[in-house]
Structure formats: structure tokens, C-alpha cells
MINUKE-384445 format. One record per residue (C-alpha): residue in one letter; residue number from 1; z, x, y. Coordinates in Angstrom, 3 decimals. Example, Ala and Ser with C-alpha at 12.3 -4.5 7.8 and 13.67 -1.06 7.14 Angstrom:
2
<atom><aa>A</aa><i>1</i><w>7.800</w><u>12.300</u><v>-4.500</v></atom>
<atom><aa>S</aa><i>2</i><w>7.140</w><u>13.670</u><v>-1.060</v></atom>
//
This chain:
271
<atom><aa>X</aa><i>1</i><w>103.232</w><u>93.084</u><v>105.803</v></atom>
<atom><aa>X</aa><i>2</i><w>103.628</w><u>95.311</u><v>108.571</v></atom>
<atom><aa>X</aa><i>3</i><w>100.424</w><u>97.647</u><v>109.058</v></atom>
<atom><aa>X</aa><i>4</i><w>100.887</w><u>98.894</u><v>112.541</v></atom>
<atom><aa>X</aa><i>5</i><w>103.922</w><u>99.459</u><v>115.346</v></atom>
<atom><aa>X</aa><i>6</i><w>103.213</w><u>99.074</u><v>118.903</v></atom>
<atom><aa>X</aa><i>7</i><w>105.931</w><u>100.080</u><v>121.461</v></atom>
<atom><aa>X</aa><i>8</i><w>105.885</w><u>101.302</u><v>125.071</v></atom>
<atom><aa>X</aa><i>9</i><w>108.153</w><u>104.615</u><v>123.408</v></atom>
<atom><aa>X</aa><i>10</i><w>111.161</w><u>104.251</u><v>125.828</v></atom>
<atom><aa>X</aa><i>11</i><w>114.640</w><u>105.313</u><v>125.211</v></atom>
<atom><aa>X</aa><i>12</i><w>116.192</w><u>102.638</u><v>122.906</v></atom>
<atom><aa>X</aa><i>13</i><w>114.422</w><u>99.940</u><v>120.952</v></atom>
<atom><aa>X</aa><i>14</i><w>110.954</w><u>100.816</u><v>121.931</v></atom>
<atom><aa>X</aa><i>15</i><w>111.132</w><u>104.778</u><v>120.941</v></atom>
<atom><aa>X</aa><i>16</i><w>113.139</w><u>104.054</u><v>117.959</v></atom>
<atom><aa>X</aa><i>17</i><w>109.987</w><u>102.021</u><v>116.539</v></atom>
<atom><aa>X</aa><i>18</i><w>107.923</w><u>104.907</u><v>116.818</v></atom>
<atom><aa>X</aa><i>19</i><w>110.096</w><u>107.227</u><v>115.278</v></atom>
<atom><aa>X</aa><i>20</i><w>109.962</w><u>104.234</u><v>112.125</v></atom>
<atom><aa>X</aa><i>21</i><w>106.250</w><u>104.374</u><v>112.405</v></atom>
<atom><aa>X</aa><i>22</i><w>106.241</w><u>107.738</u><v>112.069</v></atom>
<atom><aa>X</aa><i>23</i><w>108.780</w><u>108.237</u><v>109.170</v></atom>
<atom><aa>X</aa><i>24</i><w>107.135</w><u>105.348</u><v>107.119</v></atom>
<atom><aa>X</aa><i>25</i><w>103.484</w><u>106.627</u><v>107.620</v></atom>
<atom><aa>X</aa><i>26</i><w>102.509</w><u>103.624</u><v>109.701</v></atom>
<atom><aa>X</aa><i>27</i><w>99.814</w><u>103.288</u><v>112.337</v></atom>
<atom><aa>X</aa><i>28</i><w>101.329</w><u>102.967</u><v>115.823</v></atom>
<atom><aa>X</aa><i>29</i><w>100.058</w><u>102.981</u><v>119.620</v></atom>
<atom><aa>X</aa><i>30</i><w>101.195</w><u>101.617</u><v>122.981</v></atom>
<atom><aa>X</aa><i>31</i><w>100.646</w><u>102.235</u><v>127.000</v></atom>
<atom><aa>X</aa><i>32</i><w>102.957</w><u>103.534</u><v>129.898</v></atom>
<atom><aa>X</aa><i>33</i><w>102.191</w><u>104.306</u><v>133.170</v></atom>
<atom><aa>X</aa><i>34</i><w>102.239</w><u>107.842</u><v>134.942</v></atom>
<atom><aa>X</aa><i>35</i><w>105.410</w><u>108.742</u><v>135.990</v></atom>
<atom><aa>X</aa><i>36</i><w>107.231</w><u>107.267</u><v>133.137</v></atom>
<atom><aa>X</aa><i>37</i><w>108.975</w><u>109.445</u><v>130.201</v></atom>
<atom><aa>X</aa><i>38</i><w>107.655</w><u>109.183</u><v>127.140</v></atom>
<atom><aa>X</aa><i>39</i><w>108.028</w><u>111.672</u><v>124.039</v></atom>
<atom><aa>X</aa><i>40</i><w>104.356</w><u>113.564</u><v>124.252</v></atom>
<atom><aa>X</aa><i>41</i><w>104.501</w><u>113.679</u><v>120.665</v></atom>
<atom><aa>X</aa><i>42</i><w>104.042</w><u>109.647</u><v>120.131</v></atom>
<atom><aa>X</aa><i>43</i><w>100.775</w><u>110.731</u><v>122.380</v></atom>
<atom><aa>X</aa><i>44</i><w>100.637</w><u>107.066</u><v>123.350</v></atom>
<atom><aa>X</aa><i>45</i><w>97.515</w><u>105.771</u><v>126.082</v></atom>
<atom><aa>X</aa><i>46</i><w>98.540</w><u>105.958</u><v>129.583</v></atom>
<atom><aa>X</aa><i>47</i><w>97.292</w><u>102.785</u><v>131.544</v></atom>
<atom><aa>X</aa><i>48</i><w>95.060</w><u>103.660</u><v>134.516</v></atom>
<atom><aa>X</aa><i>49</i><w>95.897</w><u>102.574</u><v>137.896</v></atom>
<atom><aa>X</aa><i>50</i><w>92.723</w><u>100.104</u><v>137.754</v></atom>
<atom><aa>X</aa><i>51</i><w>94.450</w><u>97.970</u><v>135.070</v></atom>
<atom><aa>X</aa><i>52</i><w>96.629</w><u>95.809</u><v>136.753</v></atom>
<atom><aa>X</aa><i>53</i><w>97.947</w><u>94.271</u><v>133.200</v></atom>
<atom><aa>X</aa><i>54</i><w>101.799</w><u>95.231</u><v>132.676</v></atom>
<atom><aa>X</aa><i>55</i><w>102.804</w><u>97.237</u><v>129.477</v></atom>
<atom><aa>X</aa><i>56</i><w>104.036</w><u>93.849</u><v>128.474</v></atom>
<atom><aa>X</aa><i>57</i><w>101.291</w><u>92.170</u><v>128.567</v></atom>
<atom><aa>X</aa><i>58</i><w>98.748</w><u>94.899</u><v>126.833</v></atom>
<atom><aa>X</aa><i>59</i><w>101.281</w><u>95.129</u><v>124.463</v></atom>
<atom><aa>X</aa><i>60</i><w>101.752</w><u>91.269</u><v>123.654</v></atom>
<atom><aa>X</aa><i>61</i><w>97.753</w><u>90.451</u><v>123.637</v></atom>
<atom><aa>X</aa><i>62</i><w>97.448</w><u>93.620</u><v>121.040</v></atom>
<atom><aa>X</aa><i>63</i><w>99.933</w><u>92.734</u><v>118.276</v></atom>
<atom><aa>X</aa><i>64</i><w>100.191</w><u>89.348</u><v>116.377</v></atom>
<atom><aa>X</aa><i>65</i><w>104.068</w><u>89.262</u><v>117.028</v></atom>
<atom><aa>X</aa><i>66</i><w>106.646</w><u>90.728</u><v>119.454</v></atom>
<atom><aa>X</aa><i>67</i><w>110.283</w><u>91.492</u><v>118.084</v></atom>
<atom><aa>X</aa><i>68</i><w>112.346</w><u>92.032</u><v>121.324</v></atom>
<atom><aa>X</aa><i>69</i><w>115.971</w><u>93.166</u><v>120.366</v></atom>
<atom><aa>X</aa><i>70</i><w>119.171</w><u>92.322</u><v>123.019</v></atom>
<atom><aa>X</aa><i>71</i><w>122.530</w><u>93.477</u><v>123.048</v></atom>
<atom><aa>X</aa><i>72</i><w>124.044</w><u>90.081</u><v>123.567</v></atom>
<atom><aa>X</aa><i>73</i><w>122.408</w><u>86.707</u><v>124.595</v></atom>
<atom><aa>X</aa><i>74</i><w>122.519</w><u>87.993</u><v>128.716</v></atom>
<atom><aa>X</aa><i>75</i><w>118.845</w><u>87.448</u><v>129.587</v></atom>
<atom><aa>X</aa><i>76</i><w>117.133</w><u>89.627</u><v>131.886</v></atom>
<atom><aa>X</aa><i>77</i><w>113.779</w><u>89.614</u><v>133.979</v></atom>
<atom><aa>X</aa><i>78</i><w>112.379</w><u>92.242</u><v>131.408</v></atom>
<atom><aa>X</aa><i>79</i><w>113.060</w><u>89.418</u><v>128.522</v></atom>
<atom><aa>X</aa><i>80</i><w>111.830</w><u>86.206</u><v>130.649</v></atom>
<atom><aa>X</aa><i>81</i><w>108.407</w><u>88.269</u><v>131.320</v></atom>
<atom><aa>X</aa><i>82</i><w>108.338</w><u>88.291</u><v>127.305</v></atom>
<atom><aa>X</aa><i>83</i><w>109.016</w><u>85.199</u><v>126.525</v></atom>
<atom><aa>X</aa><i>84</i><w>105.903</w><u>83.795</u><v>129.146</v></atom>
<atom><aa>X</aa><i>85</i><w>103.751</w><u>86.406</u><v>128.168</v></atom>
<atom><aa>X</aa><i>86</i><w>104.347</w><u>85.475</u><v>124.388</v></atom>
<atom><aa>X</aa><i>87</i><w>103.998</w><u>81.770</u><v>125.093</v></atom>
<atom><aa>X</aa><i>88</i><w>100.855</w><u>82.359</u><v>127.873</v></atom>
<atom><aa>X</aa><i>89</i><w>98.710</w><u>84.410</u><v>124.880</v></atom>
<atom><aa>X</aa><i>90</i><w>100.131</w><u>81.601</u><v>122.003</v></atom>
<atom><aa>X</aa><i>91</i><w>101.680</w><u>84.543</u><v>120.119</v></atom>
<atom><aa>X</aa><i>92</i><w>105.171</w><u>84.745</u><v>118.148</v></atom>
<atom><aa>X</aa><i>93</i><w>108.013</w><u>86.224</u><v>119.651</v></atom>
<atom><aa>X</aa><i>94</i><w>111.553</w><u>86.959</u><v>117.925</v></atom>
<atom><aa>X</aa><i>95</i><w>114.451</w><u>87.624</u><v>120.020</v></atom>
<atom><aa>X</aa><i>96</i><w>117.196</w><u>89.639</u><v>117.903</v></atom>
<atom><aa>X</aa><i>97</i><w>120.307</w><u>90.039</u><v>119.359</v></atom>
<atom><aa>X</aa><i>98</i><w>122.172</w><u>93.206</u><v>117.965</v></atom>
<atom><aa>X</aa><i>99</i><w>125.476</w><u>92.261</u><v>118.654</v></atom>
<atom><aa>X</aa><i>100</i><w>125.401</w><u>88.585</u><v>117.067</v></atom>
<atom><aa>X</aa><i>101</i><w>124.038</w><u>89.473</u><v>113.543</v></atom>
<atom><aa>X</aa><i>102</i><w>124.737</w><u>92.511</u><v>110.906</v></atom>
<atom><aa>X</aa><i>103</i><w>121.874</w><u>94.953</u><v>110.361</v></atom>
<atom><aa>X</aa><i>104</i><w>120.648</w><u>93.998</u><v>106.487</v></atom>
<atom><aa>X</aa><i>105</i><w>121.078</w><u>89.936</u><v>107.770</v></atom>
<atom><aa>X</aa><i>106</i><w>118.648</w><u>91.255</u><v>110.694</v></atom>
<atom><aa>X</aa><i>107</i><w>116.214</w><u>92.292</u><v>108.660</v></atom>
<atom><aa>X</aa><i>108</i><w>116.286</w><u>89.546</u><v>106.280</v></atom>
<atom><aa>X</aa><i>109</i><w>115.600</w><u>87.180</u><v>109.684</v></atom>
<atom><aa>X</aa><i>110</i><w>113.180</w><u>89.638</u><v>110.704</v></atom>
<atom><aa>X</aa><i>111</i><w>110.928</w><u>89.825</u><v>107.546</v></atom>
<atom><aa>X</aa><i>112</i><w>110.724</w><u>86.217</u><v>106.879</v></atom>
<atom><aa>X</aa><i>113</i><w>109.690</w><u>85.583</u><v>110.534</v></atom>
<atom><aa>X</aa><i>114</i><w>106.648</w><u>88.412</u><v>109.460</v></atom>
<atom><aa>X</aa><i>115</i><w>105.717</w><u>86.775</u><v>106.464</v></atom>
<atom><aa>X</aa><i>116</i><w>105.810</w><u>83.172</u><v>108.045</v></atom>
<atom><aa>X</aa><i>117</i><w>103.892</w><u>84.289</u><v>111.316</v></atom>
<atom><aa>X</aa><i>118</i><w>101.242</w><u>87.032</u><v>108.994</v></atom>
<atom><aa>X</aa><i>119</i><w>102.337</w><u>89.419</u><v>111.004</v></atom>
<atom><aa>X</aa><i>120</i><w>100.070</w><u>92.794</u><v>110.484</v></atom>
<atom><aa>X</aa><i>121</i><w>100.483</w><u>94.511</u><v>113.979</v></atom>
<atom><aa>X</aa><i>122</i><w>104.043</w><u>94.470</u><v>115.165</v></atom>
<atom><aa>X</aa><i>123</i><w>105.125</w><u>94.987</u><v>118.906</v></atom>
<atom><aa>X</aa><i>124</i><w>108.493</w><u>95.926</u><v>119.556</v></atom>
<atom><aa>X</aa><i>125</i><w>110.543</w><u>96.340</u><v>122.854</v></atom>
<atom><aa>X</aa><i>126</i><w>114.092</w><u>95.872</u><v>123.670</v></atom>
<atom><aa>X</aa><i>127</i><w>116.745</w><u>95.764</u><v>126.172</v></atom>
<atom><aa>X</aa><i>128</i><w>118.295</w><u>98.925</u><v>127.640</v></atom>
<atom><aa>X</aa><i>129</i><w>114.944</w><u>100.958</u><v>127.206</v></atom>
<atom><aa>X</aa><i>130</i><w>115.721</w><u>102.813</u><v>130.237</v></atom>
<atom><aa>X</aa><i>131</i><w>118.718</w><u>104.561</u><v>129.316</v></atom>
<atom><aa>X</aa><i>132</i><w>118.845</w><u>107.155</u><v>126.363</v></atom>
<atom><aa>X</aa><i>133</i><w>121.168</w><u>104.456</u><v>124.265</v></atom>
<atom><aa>X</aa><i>134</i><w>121.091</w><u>105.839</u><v>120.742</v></atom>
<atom><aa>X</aa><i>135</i><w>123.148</w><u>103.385</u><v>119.119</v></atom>
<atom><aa>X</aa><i>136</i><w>120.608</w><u>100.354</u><v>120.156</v></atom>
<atom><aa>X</aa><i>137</i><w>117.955</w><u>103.373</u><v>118.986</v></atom>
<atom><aa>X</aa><i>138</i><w>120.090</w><u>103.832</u><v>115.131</v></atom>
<atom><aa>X</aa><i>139</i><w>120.836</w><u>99.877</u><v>114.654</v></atom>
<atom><aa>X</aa><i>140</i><w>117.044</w><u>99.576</u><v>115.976</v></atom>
<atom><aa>X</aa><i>141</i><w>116.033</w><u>101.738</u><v>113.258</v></atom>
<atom><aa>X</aa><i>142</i><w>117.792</w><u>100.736</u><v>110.663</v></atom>
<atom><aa>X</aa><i>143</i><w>116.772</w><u>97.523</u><v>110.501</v></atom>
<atom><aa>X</aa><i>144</i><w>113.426</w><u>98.293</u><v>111.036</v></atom>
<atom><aa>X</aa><i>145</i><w>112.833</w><u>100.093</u><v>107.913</v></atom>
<atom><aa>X</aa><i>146</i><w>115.073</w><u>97.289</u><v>106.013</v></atom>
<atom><aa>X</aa><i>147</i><w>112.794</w><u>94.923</u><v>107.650</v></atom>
<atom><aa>X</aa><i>148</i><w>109.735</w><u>97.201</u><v>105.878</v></atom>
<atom><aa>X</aa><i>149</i><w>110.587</w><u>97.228</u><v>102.744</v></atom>
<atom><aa>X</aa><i>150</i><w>111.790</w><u>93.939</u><v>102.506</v></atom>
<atom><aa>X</aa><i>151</i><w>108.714</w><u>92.945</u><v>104.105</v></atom>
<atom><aa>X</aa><i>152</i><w>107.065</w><u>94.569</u><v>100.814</v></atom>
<atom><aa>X</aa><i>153</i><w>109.412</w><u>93.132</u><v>98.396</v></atom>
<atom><aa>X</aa><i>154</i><w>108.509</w><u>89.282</u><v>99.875</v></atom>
<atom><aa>X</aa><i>155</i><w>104.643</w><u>89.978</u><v>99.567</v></atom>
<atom><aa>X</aa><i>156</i><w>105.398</w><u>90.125</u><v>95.417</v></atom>
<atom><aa>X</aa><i>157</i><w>106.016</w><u>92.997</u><v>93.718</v></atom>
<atom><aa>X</aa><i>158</i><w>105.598</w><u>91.328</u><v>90.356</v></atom>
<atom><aa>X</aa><i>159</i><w>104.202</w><u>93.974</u><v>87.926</v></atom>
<atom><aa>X</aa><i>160</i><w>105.425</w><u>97.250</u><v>88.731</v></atom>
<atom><aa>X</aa><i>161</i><w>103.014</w><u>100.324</u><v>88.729</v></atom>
<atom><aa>X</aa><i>162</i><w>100.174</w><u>98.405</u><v>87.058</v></atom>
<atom><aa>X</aa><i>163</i><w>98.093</w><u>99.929</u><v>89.551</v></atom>
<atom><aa>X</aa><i>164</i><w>98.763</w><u>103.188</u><v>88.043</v></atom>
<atom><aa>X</aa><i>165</i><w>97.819</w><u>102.521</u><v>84.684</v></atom>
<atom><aa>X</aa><i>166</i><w>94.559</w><u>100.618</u><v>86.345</v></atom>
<atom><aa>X</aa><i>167</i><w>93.675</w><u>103.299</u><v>88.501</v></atom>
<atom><aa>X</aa><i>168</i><w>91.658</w><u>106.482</u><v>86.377</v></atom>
<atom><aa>X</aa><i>169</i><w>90.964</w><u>107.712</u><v>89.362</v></atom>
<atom><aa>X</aa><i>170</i><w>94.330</w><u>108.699</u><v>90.890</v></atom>
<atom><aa>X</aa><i>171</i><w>93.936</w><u>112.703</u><v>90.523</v></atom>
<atom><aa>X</aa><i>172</i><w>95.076</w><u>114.469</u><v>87.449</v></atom>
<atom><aa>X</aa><i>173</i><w>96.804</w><u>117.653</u><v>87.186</v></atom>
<atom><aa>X</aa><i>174</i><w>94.763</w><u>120.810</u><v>85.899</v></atom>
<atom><aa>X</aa><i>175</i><w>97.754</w><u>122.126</u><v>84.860</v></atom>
<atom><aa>X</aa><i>176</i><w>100.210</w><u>119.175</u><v>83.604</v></atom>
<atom><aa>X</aa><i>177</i><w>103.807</w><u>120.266</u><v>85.229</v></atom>
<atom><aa>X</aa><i>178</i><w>106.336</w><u>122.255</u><v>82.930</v></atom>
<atom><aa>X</aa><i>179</i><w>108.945</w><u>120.755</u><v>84.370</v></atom>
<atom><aa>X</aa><i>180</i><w>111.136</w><u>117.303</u><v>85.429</v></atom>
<atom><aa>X</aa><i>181</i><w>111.173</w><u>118.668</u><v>89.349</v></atom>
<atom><aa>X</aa><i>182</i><w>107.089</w><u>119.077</u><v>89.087</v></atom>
<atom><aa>X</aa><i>183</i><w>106.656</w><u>116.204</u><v>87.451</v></atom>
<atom><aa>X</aa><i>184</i><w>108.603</w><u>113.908</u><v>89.538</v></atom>
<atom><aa>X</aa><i>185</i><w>106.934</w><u>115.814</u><v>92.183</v></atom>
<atom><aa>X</aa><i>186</i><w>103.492</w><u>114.858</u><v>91.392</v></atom>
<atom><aa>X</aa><i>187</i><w>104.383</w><u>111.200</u><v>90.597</v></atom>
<atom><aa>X</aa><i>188</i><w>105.909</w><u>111.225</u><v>94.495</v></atom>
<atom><aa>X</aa><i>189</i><w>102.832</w><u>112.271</u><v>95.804</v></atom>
<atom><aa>X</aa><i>190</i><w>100.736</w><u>109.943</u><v>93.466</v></atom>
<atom><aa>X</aa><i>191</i><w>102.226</w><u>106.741</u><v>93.750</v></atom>
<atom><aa>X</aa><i>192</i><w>101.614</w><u>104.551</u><v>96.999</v></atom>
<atom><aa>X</aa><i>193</i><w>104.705</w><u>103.632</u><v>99.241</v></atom>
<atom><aa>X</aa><i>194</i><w>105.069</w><u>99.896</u><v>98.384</v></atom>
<atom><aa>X</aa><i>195</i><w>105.966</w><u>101.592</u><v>94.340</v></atom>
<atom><aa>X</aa><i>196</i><w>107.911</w><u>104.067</u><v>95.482</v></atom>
<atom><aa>X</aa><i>197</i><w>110.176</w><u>100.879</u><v>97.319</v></atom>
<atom><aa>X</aa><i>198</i><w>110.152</w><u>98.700</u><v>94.139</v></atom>
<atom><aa>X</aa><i>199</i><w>111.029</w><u>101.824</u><v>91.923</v></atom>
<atom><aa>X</aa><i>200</i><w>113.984</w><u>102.969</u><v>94.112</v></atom>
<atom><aa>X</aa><i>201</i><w>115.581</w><u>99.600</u><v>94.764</v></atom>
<atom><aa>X</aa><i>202</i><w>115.299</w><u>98.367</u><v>91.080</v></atom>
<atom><aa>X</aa><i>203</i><w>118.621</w><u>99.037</u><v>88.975</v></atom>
<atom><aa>X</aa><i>204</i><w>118.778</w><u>101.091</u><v>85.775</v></atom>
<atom><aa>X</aa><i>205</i><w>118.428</w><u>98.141</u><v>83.860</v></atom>
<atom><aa>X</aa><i>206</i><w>115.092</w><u>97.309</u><v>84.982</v></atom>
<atom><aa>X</aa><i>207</i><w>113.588</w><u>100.804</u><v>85.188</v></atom>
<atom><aa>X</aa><i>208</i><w>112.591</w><u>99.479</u><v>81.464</v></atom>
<atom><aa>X</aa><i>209</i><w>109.880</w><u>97.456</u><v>82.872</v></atom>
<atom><aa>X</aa><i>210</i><w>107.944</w><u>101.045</u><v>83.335</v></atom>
<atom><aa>X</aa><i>211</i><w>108.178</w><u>102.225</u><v>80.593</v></atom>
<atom><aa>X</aa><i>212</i><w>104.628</w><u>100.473</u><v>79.474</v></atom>
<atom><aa>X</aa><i>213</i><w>102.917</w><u>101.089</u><v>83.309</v></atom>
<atom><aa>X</aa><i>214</i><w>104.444</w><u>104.194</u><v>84.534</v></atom>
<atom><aa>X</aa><i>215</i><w>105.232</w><u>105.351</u><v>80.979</v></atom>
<atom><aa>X</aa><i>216</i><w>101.608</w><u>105.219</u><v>79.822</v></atom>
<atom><aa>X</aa><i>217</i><w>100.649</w><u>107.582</u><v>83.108</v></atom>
<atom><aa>X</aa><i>218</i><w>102.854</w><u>109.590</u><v>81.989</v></atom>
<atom><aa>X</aa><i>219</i><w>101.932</w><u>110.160</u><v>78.446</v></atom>
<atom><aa>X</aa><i>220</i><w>98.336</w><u>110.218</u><v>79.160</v></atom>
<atom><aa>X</aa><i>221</i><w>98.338</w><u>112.713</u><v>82.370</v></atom>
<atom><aa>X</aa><i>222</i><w>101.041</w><u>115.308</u><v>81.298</v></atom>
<atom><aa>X</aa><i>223</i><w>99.890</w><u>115.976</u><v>77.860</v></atom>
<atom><aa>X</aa><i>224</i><w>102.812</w><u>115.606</u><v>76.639</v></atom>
<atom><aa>X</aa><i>225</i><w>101.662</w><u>114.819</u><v>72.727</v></atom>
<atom><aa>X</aa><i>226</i><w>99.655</w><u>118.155</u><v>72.815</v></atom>
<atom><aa>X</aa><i>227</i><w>100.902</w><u>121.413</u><v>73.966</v></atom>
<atom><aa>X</aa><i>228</i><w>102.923</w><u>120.941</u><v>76.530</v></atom>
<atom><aa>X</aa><i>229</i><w>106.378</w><u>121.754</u><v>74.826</v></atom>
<atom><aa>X</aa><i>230</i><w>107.622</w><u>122.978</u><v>78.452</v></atom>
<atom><aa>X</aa><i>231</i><w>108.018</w><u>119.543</u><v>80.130</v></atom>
<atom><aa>X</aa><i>232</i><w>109.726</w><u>118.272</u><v>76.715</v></atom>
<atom><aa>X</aa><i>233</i><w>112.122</w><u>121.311</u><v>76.397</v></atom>
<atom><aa>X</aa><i>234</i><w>113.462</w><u>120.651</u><v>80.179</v></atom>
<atom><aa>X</aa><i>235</i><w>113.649</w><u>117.152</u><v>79.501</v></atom>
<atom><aa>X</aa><i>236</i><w>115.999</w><u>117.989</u><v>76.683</v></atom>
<atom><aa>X</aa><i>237</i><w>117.869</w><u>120.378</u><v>78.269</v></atom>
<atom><aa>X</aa><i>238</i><w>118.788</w><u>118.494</u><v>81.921</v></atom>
<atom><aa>X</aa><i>239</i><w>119.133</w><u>115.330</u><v>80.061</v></atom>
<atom><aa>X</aa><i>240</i><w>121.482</w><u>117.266</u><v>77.042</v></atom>
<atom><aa>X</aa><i>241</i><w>119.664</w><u>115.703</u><v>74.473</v></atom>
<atom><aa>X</aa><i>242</i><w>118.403</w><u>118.300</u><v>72.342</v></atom>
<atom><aa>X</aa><i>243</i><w>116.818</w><u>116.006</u><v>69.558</v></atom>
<atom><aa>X</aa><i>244</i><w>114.916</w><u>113.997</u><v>72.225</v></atom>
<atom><aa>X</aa><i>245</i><w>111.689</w><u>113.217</u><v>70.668</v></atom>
<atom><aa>X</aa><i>246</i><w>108.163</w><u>113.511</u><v>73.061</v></atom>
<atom><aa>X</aa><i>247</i><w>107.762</w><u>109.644</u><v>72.947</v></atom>
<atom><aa>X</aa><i>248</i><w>110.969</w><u>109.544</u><v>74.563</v></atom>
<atom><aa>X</aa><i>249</i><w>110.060</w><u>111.946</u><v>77.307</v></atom>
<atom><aa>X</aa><i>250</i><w>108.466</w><u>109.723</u><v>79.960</v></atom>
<atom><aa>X</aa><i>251</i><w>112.414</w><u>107.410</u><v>80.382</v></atom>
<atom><aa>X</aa><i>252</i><w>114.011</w><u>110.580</u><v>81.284</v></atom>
<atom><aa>X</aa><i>253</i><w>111.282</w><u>111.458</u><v>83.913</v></atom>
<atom><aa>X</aa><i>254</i><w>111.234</w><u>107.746</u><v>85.400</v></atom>
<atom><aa>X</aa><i>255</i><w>114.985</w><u>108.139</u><v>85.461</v></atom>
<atom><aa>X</aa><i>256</i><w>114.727</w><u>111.106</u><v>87.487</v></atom>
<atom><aa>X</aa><i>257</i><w>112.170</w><u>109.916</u><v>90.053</v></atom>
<atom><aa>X</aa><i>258</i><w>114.321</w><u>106.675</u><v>90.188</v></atom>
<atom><aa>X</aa><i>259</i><w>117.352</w><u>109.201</u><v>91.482</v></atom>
<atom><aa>X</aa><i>260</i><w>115.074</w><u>110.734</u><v>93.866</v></atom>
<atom><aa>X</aa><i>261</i><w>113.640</w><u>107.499</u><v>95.353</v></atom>
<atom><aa>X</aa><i>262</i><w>116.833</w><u>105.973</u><v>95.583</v></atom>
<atom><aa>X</aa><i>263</i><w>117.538</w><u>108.502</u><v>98.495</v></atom>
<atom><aa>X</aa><i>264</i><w>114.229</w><u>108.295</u><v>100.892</v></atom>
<atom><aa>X</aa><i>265</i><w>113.003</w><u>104.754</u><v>99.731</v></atom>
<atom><aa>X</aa><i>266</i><w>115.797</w><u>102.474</u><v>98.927</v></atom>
<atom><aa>X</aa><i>267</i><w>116.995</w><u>99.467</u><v>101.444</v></atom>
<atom><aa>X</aa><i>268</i><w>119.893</w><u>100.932</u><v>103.318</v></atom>
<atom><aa>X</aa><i>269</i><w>122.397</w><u>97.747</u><v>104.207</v></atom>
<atom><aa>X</aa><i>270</i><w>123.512</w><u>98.348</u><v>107.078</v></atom>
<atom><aa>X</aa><i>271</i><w>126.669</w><u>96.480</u><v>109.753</v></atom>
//
């Protein structure tokens, strides 16, 4: 699985890595040389004047893979010095072309060349970097964080949550929320990023599975068998069911944080 992004943070592909990194709480880095514009807020190592190594080649000897995405199969000198730098240093290379394969299909290709190749530190770079070309930058992105999650999904997801039930030491709540907003706002912050992917891109058919993991935290953290009639009364009311019992209470919160997730953590298909 993906643990780290390196890109030289130019317009197109390369910048449009970061901005993944960023978004997905990744660790990222990269070089360019003075003179060059690169977003200060990627604060990325500029390579000294001694260090007669190109980007490329920093970049390539860092990472265990390099993903280099075209816009059709034209080759260029900036893809040739890839391709020998990849095969000098004995290190993968992909070449994606963006015009010759849908987004989702992409990042299908994409992930299974990162789990067959144990890729962990990702370089990315691109055709095009040196004009501002925001659709290779959206398609670029896109399929990126496709690529992520699927990337997740591959590794085995095969008991949902478990970790939460395993982990006592996740923090508790002094006060256990009142409501289904705080208390799908707690589980956001609690759970890690690879649950929040396997909760949003299950169905509602499967969000049964948590009911005994996610369920249990639940029960246990938000006092709900105690005093805390709040949480239960808003459950009732935003869910219109005013004879829901409190054992019940913990479906209509995972439902809810499903409908959330579904919107920030879910595999976007993309064409």
C-alpha cells in the first residue's frame, strides 16, 4: 500500500500528486531546482547546484516505483530519461496513458502493479508538467485516490472494524455525545483511514457486518444502556422511529456515518 508520494510538484501530473498526498494524509517529498515554480506550500527540497543528479533520477533512486502518466503513446525525451533511469536503478516503472484507458480501469491497472511490485513509496511524474494543464491535473487525481483506496481494499479488508473493538485504548469521550452529528463525529475522528474506505464503499446490505465490531464500540463508549437518553431520543427522532429500543441505537448511527463516508471516502469511478 501506498505510504508516501514523491513528485517534482509541477503543473500537471506531478503537482496533482501532491495535492492527493495532501488530501489523503500521506507522506510526500521531492526536489526542483532554483528557478523552477513550485507551489511553496508542498515546501519540497531544492537540489543544490553541487548535485549534478537530475530530479529524475533523485526521484527514481528514492521511491520503489515510478507511475509516469502520457496523454497518448507520443514519447518524449522527458519519458525515455524515465524509462533508463528506471531500468539503470532496477526499479518498476508504469507508463499510463490517459487518453487510452478510462479513469476507474486506470486505477485498477495501477493498484495491481503496487501490490505486485510492494510498492510503499510512490514517484509520480507525467507529461505536460510544464504547462498549467488541469485536466491531465483532475484525471491525474482522480485516479490517484481510486488507485488508494483500491490499493487498501487489495491488501484485505476482511473483518471490518475489529480493530476497534481490539483497541481499549482508542480515547473515550468524557462526555458520551447527545447526539447522531457528535457521535458520527467522534467515530470520524476515531477510526483510521483504511475503515473509513471499507465503511463508505460497502452497500447497505453489508453495513450488518458492524453491527458486532463497530456496534460493540458503540454500546460500550456512548453509554448508551445508562443515562444517556439524549443520543437515543435523536436517534428516534431523525430516524422517525419513536419506539426504537437502545439496543437498536448503534444501526442507526453506523447508518449515518455510512452516509457521511460515502461522500469524502468512497471510490469515485471516473471516464
Amino acid at each position: 500500500m501506498i505510504e508516501k508520494i514523491i513528485s517534482g510538484g509541477k503543473p500537471g501530473a506531478a503537482v496533482a500528486a501532491l495535492e492527493v498526498a495532501v488530501k489523503l494524509g500521506l507522506a510526500y517529498g521531492g526536489w526542483f531546482r532554483e528557478g523552477e515554480l513550485i507551489p511553496n506550500k508542498f515546501s519540497l527540497d531544492r537540489l543544490s547546484v553541487a548535485d549534478k543528479r537530475s530530479i529524475t533520477e533523485k526521484s527514481v533512486e528514492a521511491s520503489h516505483g515510478t507511475v509516469y502518466f502520457t496523454t497518448g503513446e507520443t514519447a518524449s525525451i522527458r519519458l525515455e530519461t524515465t524509462r533508463k533511469t528506471a531500468l539503470r536503478q532496477n526499479k518498476a516503472l508504469l507508463i499510463q496513458d490517459l487518453e487510452g484507458e478510462n479513469g476507474f480501469s486506470a486505477s485498477r491497472r495501477i493498484a495491481r502493479w503496487i501490490a505486485e511490485n510492494r510498492i510503499k513509496v510512490l514517484h509520480v511524474d507525467g507529461e505536460g508538467e510544464n504547462r498549467v494543464d488541469y485536466s491531465v491535473a483532475d484525471k491525474v487525481s482522480k485516479i490517484l485516490e481510486s488507485t488508494f483506496f483500491l490499493s487498501m481494499i487489495e491488501t484485505g479488508i476482511t473483518t471490518p472494524l475489529m480493530s476497534v473493538v481490539e483497541q481499549e485504548r482508542l480515547p473515550q469521550r468524557e462526555d458520551p455525545p447527545r447526539s447522531i452529528k457528535a457521535a458520527v463525529d467522534h467515530l470520524e475522528r476515531t477510526l483510521s483511514l483504511k475503515d473509513r474506505a471499507a465503511i463508505a464503499n460497502m452497500t447497505a446490505d453489508e453495513l450488518v457486518s458492524l453491527h458486532f465490531t463497530l456496534g460493540s464500540y458503540i454500546n460500550n463508549h456512548f453509554d448508551l444502556f445508562t443515562a444517556n437518553t439524549g443520543l437515543l431520543t435523536d436517534c428516534q427522532r431523525q430516524s422517525g422511529q419513536w419506539n426504537l429500543e437502545t439496543k437498536d441505537v448503534a444501526a442507526v448511527i453506523i447508518r449515518a456515518l455510512w452516509k457521511r463516508l460515502r461522500a469524502t471516502c468512497r471510490i469515485r469511478i471516473v471516464k
